[in-house]
C-alpha positions as a Markdown table, in Angstrom:
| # | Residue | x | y | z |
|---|---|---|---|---|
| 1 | Unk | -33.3 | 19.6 | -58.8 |
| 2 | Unk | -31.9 | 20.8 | -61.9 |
| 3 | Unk | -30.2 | 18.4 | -64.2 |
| 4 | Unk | -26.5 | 18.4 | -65.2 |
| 5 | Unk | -25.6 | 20.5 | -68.2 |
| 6 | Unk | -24.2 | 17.8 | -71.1 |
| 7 | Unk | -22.5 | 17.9 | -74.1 |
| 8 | Unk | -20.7 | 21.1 | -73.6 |
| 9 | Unk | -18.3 | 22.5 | -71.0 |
| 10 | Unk | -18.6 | 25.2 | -68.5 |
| 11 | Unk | -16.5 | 27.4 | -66.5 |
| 12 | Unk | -16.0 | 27.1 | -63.0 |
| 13 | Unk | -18.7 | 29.9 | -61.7 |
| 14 | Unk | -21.0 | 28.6 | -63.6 |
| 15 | Unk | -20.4 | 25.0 | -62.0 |
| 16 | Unk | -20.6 | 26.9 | -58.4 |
| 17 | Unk | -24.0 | 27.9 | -59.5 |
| 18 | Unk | -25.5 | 24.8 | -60.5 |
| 19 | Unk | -24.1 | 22.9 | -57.6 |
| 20 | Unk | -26.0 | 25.7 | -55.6 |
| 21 | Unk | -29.2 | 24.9 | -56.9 |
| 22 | Unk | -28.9 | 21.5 | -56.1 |
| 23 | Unk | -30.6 | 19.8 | -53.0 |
| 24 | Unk | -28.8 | 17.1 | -53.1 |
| 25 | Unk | -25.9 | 15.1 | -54.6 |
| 26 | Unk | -21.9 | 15.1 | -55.4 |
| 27 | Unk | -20.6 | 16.6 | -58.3 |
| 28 | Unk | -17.2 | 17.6 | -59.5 |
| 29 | Unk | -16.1 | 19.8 | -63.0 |
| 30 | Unk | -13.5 | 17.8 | -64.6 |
| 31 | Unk | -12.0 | 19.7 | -67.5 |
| 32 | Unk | -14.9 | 22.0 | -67.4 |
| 33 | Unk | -17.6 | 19.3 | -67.7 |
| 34 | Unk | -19.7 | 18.3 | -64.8 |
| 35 | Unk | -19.6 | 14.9 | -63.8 |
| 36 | Unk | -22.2 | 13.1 | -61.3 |
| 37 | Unk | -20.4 | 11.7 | -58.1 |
| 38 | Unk | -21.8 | 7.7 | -57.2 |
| 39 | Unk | -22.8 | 8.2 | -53.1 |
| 40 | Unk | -20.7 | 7.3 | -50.4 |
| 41 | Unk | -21.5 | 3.9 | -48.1 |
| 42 | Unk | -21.3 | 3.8 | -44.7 |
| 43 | Unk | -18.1 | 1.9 | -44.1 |
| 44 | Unk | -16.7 | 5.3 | -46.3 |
| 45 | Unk | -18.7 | 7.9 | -44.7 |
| 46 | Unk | -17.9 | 6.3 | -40.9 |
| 47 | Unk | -14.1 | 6.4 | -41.9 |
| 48 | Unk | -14.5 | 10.3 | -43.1 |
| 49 | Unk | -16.3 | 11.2 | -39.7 |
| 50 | Unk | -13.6 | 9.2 | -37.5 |
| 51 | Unk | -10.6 | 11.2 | -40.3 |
| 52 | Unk | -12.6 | 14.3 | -39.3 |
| 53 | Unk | -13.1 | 14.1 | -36.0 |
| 54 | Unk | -9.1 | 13.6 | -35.3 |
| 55 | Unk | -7.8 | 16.5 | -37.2 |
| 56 | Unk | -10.6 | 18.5 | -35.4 |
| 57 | Unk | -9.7 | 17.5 | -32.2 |
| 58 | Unk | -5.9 | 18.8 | -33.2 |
| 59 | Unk | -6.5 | 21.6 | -34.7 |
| 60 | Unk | -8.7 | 22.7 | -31.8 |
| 61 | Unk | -7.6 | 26.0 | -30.5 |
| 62 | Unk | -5.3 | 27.0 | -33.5 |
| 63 | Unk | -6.2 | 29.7 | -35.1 |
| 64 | Unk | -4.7 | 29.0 | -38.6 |
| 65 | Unk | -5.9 | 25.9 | -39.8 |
| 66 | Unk | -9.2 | 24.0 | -39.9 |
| 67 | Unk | -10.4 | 20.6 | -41.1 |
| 68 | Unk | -12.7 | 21.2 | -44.5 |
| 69 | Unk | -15.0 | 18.5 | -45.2 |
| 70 | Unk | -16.2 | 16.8 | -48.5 |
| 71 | Unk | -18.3 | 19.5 | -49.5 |
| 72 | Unk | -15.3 | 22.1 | -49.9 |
| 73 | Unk | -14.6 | 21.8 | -53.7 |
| 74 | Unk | -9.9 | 22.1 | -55.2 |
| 75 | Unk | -9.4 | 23.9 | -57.2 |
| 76 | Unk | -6.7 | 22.1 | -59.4 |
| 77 | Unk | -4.2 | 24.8 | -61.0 |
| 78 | Unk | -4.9 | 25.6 | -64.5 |
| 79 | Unk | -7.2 | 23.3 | -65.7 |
| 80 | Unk | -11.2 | 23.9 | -65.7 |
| 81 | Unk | -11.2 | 21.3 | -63.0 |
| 82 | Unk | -12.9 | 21.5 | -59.4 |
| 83 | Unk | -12.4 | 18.0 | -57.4 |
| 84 | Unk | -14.0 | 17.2 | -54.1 |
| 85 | Unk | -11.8 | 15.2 | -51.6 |
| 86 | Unk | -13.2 | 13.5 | -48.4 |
| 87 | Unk | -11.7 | 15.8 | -46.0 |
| 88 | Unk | -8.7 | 17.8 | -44.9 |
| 89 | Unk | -6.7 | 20.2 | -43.8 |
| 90 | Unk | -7.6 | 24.6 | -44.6 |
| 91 | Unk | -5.0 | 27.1 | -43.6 |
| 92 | Unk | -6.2 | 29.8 | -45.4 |
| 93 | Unk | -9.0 | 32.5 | -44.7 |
| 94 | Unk | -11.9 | 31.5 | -47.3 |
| 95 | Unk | -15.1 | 33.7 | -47.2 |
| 96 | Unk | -17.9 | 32.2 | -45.2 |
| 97 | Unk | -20.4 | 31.4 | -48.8 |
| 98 | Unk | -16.7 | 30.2 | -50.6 |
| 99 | Unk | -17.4 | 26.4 | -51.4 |
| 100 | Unk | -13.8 | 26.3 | -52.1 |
| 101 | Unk | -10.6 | 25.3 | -49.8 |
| 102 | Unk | -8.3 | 28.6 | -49.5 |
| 103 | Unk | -5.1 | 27.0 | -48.5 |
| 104 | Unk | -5.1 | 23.3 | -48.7 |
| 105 | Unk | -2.4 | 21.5 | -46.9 |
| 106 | Unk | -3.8 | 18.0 | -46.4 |
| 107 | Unk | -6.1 | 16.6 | -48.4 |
| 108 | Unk | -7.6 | 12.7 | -47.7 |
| 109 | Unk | -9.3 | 10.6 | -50.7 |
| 110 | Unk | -11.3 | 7.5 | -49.2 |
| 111 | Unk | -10.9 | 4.8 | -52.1 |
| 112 | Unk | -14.6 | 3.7 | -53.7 |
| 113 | Unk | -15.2 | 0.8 | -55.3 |
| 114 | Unk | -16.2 | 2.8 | -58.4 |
| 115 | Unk | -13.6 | 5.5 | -58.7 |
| 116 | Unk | -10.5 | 3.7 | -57.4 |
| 117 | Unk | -8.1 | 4.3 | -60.4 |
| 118 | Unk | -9.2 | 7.9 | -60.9 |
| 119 | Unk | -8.2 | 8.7 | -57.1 |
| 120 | Unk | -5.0 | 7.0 | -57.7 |
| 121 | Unk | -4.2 | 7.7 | -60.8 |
| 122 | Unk | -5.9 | 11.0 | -62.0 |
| 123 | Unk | -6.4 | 12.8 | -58.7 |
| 124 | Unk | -2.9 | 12.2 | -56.3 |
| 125 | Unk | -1.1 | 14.0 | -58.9 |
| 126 | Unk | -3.9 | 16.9 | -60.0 |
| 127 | Unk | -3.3 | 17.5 | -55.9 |
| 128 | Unk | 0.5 | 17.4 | -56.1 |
| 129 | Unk | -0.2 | 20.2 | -58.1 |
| 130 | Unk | -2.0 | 22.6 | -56.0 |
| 131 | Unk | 0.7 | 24.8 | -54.3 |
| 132 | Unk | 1.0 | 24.5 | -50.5 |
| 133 | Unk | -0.5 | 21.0 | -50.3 |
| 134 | Unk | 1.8 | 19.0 | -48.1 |
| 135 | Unk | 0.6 | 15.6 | -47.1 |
| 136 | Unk | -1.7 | 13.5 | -49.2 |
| 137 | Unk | -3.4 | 10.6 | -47.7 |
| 138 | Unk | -5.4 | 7.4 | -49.7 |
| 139 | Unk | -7.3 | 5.4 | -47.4 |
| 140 | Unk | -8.5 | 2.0 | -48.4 |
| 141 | Unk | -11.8 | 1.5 | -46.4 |
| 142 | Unk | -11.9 | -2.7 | -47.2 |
| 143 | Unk | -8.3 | -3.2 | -45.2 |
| 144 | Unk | -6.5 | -1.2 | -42.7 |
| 145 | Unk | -4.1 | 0.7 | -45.0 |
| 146 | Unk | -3.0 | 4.1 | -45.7 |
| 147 | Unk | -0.5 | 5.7 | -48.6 |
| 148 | Unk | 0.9 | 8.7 | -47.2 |
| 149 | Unk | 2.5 | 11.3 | -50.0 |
| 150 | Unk | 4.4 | 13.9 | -48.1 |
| 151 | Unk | 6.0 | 16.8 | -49.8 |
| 152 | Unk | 9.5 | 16.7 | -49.8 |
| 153 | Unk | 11.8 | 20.2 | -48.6 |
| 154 | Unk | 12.7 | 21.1 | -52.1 |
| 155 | Unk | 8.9 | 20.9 | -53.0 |
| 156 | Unk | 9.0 | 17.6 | -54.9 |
| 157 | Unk | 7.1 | 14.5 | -54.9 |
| 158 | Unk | 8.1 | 10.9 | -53.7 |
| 159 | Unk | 7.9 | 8.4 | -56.7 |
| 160 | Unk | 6.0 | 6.1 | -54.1 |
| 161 | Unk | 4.3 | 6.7 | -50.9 |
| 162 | Unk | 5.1 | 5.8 | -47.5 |
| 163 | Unk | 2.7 | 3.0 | -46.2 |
| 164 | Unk | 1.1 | 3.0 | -42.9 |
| 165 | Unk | -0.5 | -1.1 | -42.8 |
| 166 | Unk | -2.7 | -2.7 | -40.1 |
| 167 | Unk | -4.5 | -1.1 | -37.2 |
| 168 | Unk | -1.3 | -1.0 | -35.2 |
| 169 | Unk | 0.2 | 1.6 | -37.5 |
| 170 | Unk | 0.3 | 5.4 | -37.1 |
| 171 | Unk | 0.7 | 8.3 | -39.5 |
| 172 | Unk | 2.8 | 11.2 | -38.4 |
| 173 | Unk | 1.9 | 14.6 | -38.8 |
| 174 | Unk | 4.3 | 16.7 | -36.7 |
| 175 | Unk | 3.1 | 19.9 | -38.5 |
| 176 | Unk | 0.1 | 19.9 | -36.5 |
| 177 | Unk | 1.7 | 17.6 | -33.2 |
| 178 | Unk | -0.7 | 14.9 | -34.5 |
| 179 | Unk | -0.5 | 11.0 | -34.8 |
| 180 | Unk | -3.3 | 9.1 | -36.5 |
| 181 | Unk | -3.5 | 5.6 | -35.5 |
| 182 | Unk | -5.4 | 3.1 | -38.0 |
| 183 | Unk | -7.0 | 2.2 | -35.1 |
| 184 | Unk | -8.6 | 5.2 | -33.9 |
| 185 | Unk | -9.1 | 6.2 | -37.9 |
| 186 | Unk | -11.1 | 2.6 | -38.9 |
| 187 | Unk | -12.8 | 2.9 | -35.4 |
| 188 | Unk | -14.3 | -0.2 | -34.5 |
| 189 | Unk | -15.0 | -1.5 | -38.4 |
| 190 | Unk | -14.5 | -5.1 | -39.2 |
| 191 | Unk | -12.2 | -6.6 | -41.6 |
| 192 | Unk | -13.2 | -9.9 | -43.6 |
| 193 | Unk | -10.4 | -12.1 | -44.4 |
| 194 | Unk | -9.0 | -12.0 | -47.5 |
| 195 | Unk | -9.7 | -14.7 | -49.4 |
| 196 | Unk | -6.5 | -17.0 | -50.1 |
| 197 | Unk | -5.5 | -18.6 | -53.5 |
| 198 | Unk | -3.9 | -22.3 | -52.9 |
| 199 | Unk | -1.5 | -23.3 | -55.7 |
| 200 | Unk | -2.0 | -27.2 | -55.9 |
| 201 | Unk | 1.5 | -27.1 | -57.5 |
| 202 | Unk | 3.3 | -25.1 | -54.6 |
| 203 | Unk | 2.4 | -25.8 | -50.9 |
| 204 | Unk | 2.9 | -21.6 | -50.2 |
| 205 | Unk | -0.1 | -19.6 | -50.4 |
| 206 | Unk | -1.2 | -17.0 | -52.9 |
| 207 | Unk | -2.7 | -13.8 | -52.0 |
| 208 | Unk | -6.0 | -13.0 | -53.5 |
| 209 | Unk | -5.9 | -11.6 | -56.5 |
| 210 | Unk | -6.5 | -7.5 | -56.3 |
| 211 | Unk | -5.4 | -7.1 | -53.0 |
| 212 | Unk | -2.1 | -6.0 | -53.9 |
| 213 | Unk | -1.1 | -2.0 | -53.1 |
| 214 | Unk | -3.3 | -0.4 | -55.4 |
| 215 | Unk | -0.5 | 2.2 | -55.9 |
């Protein structure tokens, strides 16, 4: 395997070619440099399969739209930037060798330990960006708990996202006359409880720190 260029940036068909010659690993061109993406763990990769296997199962017999997986590269407009998400949703008509999404219209970031804040902070709105995108989804795999940016009519973004909390909760995507239950989308994971904080000063408890909304 060839190692990854340093110290100087590259343009995106160059990137495409090195990720090519690779046989193996996740990498991603962030303002034309290429950055080394940590591996996924199986809670992640099990919650990507059960994400991918739902919008499959909807998308079945339409002609339009398919699910792309984590190996389908954004391309973020006008910036030297190529990001990989965990899955989603393609409407557009990509060559067969194109490692890039046509027309992304969902896109779904699994949080990691490791990259939290930059899938929060740096990638929601690098997506909000990329014209035709509609629903953005960030799935924390340690709880039962997804944000859900939707698109508004006049094409603007919500300040905050909608929450979808606990494995009795549902996301609504009536574009594609599909409902993700936490349930089906966690698929038989379990949850620790989350450690609680006693103040000895106030009989109420204290949620653990960090286990606020991340967003």
């Amino acid at each position: 395997m060839r190692g990854v260029p340093r110290r100087r940036k590259v343009a995106p068909e160059e990137f495409y070619r090195f990720v090519r010659a690779q046989d193996g690993g996740r990498y991603e061109l962030v303002d034309g440099e290429i950055i080394a993406m940590a591996g996924a763990n199986r809670r992640h990769d099990h919650i990507a399969a059960n994400g991918i296997r739902l919008l499959g199962n909807a998308l079945a017999g339409q002609t339009k739209c398919a699910v792309f997986t984590m190996d389908t590269f954004l391309r973020i407009p006008g910036q030297t930037t190529r990001r990989q998400a965990d899955f989603g949703i393609d409407c557009g008509d990509p060559p067969e060798d194109s490692l890039e999404a046509d027309e992304p219209r969902l896109i779904a970031e699994i949080l990691s330990g490791t990259t939290a804040e930059i899938d929060v902070i740096d990638k929601v709105p690098e997506y909000q960006t990329i014209s035709g995108v509609e629903v953005i989804l960030v799935i924390d795999p340690n709880w039962p708990r997804v944000r859900v940016w939707r698109r508004s009519p006049d094409g603007t973004w919500p300040p905050r996202p909608e929450r979808a909390d606990g494995l009795d909760a549902a996301i609504k995507l009536p574009k594609w006359d599909l409902v993700i239950r936490l349930i089906d989308l966690y698929g038989r994971l379990d949850f620790r409880p989350r450690p609680i904080l006693v103040d000895p000063d106030q009989p109420e408890e204290l949620e653990e720190p960090g286990a606020s909304d991340p967003v």
